[in-house]
N, C-alpha and C positions, 0 to 999 in steps of 0.2 A: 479207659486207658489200657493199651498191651491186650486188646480181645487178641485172640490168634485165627490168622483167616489159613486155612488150608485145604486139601482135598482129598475126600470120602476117602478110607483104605489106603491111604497113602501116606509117604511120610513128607511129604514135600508141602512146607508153608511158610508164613510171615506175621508180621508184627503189624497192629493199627499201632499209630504215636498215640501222643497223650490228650489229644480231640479227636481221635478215634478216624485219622485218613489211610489210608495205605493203597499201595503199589504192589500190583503182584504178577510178577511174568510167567507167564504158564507154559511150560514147553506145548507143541501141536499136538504130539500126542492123548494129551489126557484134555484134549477140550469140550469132550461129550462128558465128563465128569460132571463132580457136585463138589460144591464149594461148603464148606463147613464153617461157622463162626462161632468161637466158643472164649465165655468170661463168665470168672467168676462170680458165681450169683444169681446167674441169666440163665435161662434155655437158649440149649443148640440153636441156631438158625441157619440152614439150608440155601444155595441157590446156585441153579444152574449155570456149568460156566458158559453156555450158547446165552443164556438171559443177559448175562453181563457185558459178552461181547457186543449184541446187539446194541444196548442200552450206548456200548462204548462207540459204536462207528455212528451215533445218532449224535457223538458227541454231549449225549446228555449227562448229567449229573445228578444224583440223588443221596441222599439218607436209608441206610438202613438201619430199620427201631428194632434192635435186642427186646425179650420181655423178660423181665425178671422171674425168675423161680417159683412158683409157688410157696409158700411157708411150707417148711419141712419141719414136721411134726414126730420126734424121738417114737420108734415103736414102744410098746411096753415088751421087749424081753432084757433077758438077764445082762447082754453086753453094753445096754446104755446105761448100767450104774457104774460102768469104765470113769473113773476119774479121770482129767487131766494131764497127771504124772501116768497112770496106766496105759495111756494112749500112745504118750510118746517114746517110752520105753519099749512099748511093743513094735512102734514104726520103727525104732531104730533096732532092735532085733531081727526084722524082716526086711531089712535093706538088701540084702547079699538076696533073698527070694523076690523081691518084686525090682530090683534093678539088675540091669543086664551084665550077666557072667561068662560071656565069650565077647569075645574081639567086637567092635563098632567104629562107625567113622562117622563124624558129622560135620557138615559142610559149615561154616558160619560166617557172617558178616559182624565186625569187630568195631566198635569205636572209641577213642576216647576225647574231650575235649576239656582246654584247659583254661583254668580263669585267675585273674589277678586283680586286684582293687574294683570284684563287681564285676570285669569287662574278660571276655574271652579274647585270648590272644593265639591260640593253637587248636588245631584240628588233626586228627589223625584216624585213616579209615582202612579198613585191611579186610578182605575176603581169605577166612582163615579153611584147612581142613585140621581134625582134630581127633587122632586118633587112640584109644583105651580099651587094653586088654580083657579088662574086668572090675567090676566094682567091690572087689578084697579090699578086706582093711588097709591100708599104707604103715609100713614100718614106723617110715619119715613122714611126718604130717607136713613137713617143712618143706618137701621134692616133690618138682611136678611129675605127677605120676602118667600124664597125657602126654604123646609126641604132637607136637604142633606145628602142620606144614602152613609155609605163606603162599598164596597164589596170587595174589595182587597188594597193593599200598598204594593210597595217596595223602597227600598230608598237605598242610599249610606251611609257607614260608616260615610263619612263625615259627616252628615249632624247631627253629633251631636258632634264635632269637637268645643269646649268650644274656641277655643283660635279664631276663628271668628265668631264663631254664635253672639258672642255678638255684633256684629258690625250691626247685623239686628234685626228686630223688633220681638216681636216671637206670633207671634198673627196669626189666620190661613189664611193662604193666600188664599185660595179657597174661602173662604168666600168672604173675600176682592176682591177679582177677579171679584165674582159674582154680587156683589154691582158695579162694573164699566157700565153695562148692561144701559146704558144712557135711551133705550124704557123704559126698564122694570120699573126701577126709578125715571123716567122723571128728568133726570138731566140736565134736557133744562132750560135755566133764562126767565121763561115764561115774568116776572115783565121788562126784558130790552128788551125796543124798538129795540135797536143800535144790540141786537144779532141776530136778524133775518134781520136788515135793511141791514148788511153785506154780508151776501150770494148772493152769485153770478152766476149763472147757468151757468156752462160751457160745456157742452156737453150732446147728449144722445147716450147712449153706449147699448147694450146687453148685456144679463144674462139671460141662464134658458130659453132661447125662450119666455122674458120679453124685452120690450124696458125701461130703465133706463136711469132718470131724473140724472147727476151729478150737484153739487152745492157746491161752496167750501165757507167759509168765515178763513181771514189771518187777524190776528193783530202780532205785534213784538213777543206775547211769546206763542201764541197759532194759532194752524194752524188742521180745523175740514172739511171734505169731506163727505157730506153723498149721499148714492145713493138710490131713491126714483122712485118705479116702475110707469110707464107715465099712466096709468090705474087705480091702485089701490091706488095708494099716498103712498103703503105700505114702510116702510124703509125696504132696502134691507141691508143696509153694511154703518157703520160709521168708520171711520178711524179719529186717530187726533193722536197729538200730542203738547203736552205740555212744555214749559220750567218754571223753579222756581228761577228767578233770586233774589230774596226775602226770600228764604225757613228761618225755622225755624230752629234754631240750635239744636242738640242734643250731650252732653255729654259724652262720655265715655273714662274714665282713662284723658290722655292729649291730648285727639283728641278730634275735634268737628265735626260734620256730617254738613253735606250742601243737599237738594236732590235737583236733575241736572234736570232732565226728566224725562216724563213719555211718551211712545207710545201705542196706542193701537188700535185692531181693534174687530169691534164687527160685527158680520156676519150672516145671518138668510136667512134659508130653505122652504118654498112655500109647506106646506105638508097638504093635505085634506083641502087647501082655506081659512088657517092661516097659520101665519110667525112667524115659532118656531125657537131657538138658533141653526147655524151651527159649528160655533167655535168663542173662544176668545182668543187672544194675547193682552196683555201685556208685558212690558219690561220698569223696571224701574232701577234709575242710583241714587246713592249716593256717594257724594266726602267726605273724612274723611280729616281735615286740623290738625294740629299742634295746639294747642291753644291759644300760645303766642303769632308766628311767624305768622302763617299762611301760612306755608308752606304746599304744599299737598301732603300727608301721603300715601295714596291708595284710590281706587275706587272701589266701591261695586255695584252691578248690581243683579237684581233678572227677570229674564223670566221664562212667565206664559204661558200655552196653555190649553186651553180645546177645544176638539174635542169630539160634539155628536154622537155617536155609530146610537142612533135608537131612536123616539119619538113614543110616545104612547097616543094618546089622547083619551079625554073625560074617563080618566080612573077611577076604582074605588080602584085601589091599594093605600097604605098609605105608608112613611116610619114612624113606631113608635121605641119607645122606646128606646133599644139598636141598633138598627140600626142607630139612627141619629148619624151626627157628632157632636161633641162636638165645644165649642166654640174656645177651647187652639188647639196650633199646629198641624199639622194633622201626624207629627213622631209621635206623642205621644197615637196612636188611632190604633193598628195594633197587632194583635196575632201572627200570621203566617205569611208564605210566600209559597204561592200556586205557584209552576215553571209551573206548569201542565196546570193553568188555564192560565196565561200568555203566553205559548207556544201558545193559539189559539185566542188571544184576540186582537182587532184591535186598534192599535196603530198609532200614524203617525213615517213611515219608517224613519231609521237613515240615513242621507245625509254625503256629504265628510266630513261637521262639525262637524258630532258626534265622529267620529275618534279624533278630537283634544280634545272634551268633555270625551270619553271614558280615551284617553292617562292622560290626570288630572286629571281624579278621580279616576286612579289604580297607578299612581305614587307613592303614599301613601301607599296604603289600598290593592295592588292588584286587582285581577281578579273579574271585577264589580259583574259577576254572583254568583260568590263564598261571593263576598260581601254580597250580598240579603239574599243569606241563611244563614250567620254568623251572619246577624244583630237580625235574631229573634230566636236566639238559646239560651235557658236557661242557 
């Protein structure tokens, strides 16, 4: 799930889905390249992009078998008696030294999809750029510290489908997304002892032809894994997840909202000797109850992905003006609908899932593609 395929010395790559397919358009120029495939746990695996082309005008199709790691055996010196708590403390120490401290731009492909009683009723996809000064602490942990220009949107009818939207919050979830980036906003509780005393070091794994520290820390509602390269202390990959047995109530008509969980994982790329964004998921769960009863009404659910296309450091591009996004919803930010540009734009591939994603969101509204182009028709 999520290998990343890209190419040798470069920063330009993509996402396999969660059976492991992907799409990847290569510009001409770098076709005498080599293709890199990298997850973690596995060794690198190599291949030419003239191999692949071939393979592809033969029309054939194949498998490629990852091999898993070798067992990585702790050397006997003095830094593998590093606890848990010592590891993570030092990664987040060296954050401002292994992430990048001058200006960067990264291109991204954006999604979120949304669901109601089980059944997806909205899609929304966006080719984002994303640009950040520097990875300084944030004042405001609560302000996005990224400009975020939009280059493209398409979306589903649904997704402005009155009779559930109101059931989610309408404020721009890409932004929200972004602010999840635990490095970028240090949303570590530097002030408690007990959150790093918990960590536990369980394994060292490979990635990337890196050896990688795991450490997990578990309490009853919240369950955090991060992976921290044995070398650089760099954080490679946090994953957690969240429960809200506590949440706050919200109102609408005779229902009251509960939120359930949140998962997420936050993932980063090794390019030019700093550790820039490779992708983010999120997936969050809201239960709607009855108000009187307390009986439960339906379940709402929103998943998020962004997958980085291509980083570009130490840049002097800006986004101004009209390019940035605004702060309201990102349906609400869109002129057109380019089929053209999206025909060549790298995506992560639809899996047997999207079939049941696609079959709920044309139940309604028809032919998702016909959708796209209906939505921005005068």
């Amino acid at each position: 799930m999520y290998a990343t395929i890209g190419l040798k010395g470069e920063s330009l790559h993509t996402l396999s889905n969660s059976v492991g397919e992907f799409d990847f358009f290569i510009p001409q120029q770098y076709r005498n390249d080599t293709i890199v495939i990298s997850m973690m746990g596995y060794k690198n695996h190599f291949y030419l992009v003239q191999d692949l082309l071939a393979r592809e005008a033969k029309n054939a199709q194949g498998t490629i078998l990852m091999n898993k790691a070798e067992k990585v055996l702790d050397e006997v010196i003095i830094k593998h008696s590093l606890t848990g708590s010592d590891i993570v403390r030092i990664a987040i120490n060296k954050i401002e030294e292994n992430f990048p401290m001058d200006p960067f731009l990264l291109d991204g492909f954006y999604r979120d999809l949304k669901k109601v009683g089980g059944s997806y009723y909205s899609l929304l996809e966006a080719a984002v750029k994303i640009h950040d000064e520097d990875y300084v602490s944030p004042r405001n942990k609560n302000r996005l510290r990224e400009r975020v220009g939009l280059v493209a949107i398409r979306k589903s009818l649904g997704y402005d489908n009155a009779r559930y939207e109101r059931y989610f919050e309408q404020k721009n979830l890409l932004e929200n997304l972004l602010l999840q980036n635990d490095v970028r906003y240090r949303s570590f509780p530097a002030q408690e002892s007990d959150f790093y005393a918990d960590f536990k070091r369980v394994k060292v794994t490979y990635y990337n032809e890196h050896r990688v520290y795991v450490v997990e820390r578990s309490t009853p509602n919240r369950f955090t894994r991060i992976y921290v390269d044995t070398d650089t202390y760099a954080m490679v990959r946090i994953e957690e997840e969240e429960l809200f047995p506590n949440s706050i109530e919200r109102k609408k008509r005779k229902n009251v909202s509960k939120h359930i969980s949140e998962k997420k994982i936050v993932d980063f790329r090794e390019y030019q000797g700093k550790m820039f964004m490779n992708y983010m998921t999120m997936e969050s769960q809201v239960n709607w109850y009855h108000a009187k009863t307390g009986e439960l009404r339906f379940e709402t659910e929103i998943i998020q992905e962004l997958l980085i296309n291509q980083v570009f450091p130490n840049t002097d591009e800006r986004i101004k003006g009209t390019q940035k996004m605004r702060k309201y919803g990102l349906q609400y930010q869109q002129e057109g609908y380019n089929k053209q540009f999206w025909d060549s734009y790298n995506v992560i591939k639809d899996t047997p899932l999207n079939a049941e994603i696609v079959r709920d969101l044309e139940r309604e509204d028809g032919d998702l593609q016909a959708q796209f182009e209906r939505e921005y028709k005068p």
